[in-house]
N, C-alpha and C positions, 0 to 999 in steps of 0.2 A: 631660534638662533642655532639651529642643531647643523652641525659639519656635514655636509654630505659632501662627502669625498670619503675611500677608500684609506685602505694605511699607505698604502704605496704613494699614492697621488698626496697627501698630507706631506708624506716623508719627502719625496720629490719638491715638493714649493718649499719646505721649511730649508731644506739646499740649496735652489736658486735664489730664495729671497736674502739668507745667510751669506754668500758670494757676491749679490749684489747691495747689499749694505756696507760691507766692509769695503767694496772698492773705493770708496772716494778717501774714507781716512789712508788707506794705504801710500793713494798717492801722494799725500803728503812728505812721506820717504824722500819724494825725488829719486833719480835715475841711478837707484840701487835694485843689488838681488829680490827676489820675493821674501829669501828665506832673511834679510835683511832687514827690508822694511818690516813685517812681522814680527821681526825683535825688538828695532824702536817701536814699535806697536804697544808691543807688552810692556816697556820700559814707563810706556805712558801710563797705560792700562795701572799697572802695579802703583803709583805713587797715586790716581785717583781714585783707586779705593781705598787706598789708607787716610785717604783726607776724608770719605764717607764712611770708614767702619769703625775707625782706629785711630783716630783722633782724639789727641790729650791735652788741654789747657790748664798751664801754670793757674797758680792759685791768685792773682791780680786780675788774670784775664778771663777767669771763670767766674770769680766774684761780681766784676765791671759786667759780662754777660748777661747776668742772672738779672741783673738789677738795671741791663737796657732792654730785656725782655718784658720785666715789670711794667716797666713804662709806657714800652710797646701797648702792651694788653691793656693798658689803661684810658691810649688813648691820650697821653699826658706828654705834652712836649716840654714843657716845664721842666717837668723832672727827669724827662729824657736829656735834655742840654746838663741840668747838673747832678748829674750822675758822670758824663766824660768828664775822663780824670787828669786832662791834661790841659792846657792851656799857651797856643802858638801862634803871635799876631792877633788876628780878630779873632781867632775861632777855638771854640773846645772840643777838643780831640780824645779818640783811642785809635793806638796803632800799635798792631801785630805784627810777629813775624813767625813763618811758617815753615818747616824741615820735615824733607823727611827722615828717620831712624831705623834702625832695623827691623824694630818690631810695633811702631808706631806712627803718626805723625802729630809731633810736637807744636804748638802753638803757643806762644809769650809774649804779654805784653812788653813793646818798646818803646823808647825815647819818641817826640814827635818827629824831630828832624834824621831819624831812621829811616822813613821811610824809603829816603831815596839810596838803601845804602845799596851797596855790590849784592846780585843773587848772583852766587856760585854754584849749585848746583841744580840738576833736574830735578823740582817738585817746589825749590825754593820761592816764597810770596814773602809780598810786603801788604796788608790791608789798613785801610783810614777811615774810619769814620768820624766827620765835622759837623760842628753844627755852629750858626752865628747866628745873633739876634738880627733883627730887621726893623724900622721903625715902622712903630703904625701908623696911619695916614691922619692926616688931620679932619679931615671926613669923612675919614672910614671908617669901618667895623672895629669893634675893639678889640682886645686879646693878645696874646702874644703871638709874636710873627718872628719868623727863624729862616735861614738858608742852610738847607741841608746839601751837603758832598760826602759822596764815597767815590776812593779810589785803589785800586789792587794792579798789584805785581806779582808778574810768574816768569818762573821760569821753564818755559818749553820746550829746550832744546835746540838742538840748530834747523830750524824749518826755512825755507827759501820763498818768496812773496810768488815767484813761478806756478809752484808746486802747490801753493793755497790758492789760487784761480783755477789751477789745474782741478783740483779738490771741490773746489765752490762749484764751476761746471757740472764736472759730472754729478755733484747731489742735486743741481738744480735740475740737470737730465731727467735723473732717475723721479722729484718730484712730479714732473709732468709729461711722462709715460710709464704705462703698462709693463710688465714684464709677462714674458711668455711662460705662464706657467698651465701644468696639466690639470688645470680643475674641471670640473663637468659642468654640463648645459647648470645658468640660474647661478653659479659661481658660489654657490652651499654655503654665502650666507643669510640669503632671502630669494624665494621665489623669482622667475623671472629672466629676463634678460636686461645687455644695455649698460651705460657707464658705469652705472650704480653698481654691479655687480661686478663688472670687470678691477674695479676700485677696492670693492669692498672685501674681495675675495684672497686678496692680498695681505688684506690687514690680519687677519684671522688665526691661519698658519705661523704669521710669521710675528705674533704678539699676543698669542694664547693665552699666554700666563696674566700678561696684563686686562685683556678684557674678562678674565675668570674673576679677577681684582674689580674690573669696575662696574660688574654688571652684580657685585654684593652689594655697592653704594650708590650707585644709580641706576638710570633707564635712559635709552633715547626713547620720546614719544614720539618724532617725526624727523624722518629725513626722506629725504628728495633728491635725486639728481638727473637732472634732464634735457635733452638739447635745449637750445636756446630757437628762435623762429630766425634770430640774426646769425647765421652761420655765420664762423666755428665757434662763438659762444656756448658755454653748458652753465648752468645753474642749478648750484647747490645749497641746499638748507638743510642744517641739522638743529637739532634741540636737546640740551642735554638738562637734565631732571633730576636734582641728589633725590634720594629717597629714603624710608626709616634704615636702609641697609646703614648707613653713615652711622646713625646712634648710637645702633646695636653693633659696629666692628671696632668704630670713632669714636667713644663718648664725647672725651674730651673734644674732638674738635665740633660736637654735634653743638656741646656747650656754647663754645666759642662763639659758631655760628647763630646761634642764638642769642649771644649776648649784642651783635651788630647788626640785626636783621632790621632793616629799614635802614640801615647809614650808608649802605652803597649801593648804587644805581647810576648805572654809565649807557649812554649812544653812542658808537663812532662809527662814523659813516667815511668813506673812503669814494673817491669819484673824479674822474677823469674826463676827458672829452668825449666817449662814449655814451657817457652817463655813469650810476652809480654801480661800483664792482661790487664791493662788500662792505657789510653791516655787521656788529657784531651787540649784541645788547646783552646787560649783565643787570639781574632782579633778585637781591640777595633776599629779599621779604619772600620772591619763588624758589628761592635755591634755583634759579633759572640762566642757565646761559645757553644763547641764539647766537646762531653764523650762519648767513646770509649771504653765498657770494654768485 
């Protein structure tokens, strides 16, 4: 897994992949300066990391959290419906409201019929979570049966439906091409040539810090990408593997993982008049998950 590229040619892709990531949020802006959109840029930027750094929840809404986390982890819908502490038509409710502050952002439990109230400012949310019972079938299975909804409010400024097509385009561009960058024969992150590497090479540079992260907690043991015999198809398969790195970084979630191992296991299969594109299978007893496209 070792970089082979020089500093320059690292320094070089980590610029163009930087340049070309940021263009599609930009255009968001619409048919303003650079040094404009840039600012609502930041304006964004700044109120979603205080929802992830620096985030405070009143003592209603911390408490109610703590104890639909419980329930979560249990496994328990039961006690998950009465634990919501509100009560609106059919259904039992918790509903947030969310600010941002100068040096925080605030979160408090509201009334139910809040939700739908006025956001005034940029960062402002309204969240819901509902739950209602469901009857059991007269020939079916027993247990309790519930209908779950969530729903959220934000406020994100004056963005135009244009300007988010315009936006969507080019990330879905830049999904599916290459960018010209200076790496060397083999693309320094595996032997070789070929899409794989033209792909892969990309990733590396420009998400260091994260694959330094995931190569503590897992392995891929196989991936593959390769023409297809039906031109212009390619196919790719990767396999991604947690390993004891998890334990030892993760306890607690190694825990977790352990506590459900054998309750999930998923096939989805995706296929069109072609045939099948992509597969994706999820083996929590493997800590295994496969992408197949």
């Amino acid at each position: 897994m070792a970089l082979a590229m020089t500093p320059a040619q690292q320094a070089a892709c980590e610029v163009a992949l930087t340049l070309r990531a940021w263009h599609p949020p930009l255009l968001l802006a619409g048919d303003v300066s650079d040094a404009e959109a840039v600012s609502l840029l930041r304006e964004h930027l700044h109120w979603q990391q205080a929802v992830v750094t620096s985030t405070r929840l009143d003592a209603q809404a911390a408490q109610t959290k703590d104890a639909l986390w419980a329930a979560v982890r249990d496994f328990n819908l039961g006690q998950l419906y009465d634990v919501l502490p509100d009560t609106h038509d059919e259904w039992r409710t918790f509903t947030l409201a969310g600010q941002l502050r100068p040096a925080h952002y605030r979160v408090a439990a509201i009334a139910p019929g809040a939700f739908d109230k006025p956001l005034d400012a940029l960062g402002d949310t309204t969240a819901e979570f509902a739950m209602r019972t469901r009857p059991v079938p007269r020939d079916g299975p027993g247990g309790d049966r519930y209908t779950l909804r969530a729903r959220l409010r934000a406020d994100i400024g004056a963005i135009q439906w244009p300007d988010v097509l315009r936006a969507t385009w080019a990330g879905l561009d830049q999904l599916t091409t290459t960018a010209a960058l200076p790496t060397p024969g083999g693309g320094g992150f595996f032997g070789g040539t070929g899409s794989d590497a033209e792909i892969l090479a990309q990733l590396q540079p420009g998400f260091a810090n994260f694959f330094r992260w995931y190569l503590g907690i897992a392995e891929i043991p196989d991936i593959l990408a390769a023409d297809s015999a039906r031109a212009p198809a390619q196919h790719l398969r990767l396999v991604v593997q947690i390993d004891d790195g998890l334990r030892e970084h993760y306890p607690a979630v190694a825990d977790y993982l352990a506590q459900i191992k054998g309750f999930i296991s998923a096939h989805v299969a995706i296929e069109n008049e072609a045939g099948r594109w992509l597969s994706v299978d999820l083996d929590s007893v493997a800590q295994r998950l496969t992408l197949d496209g």
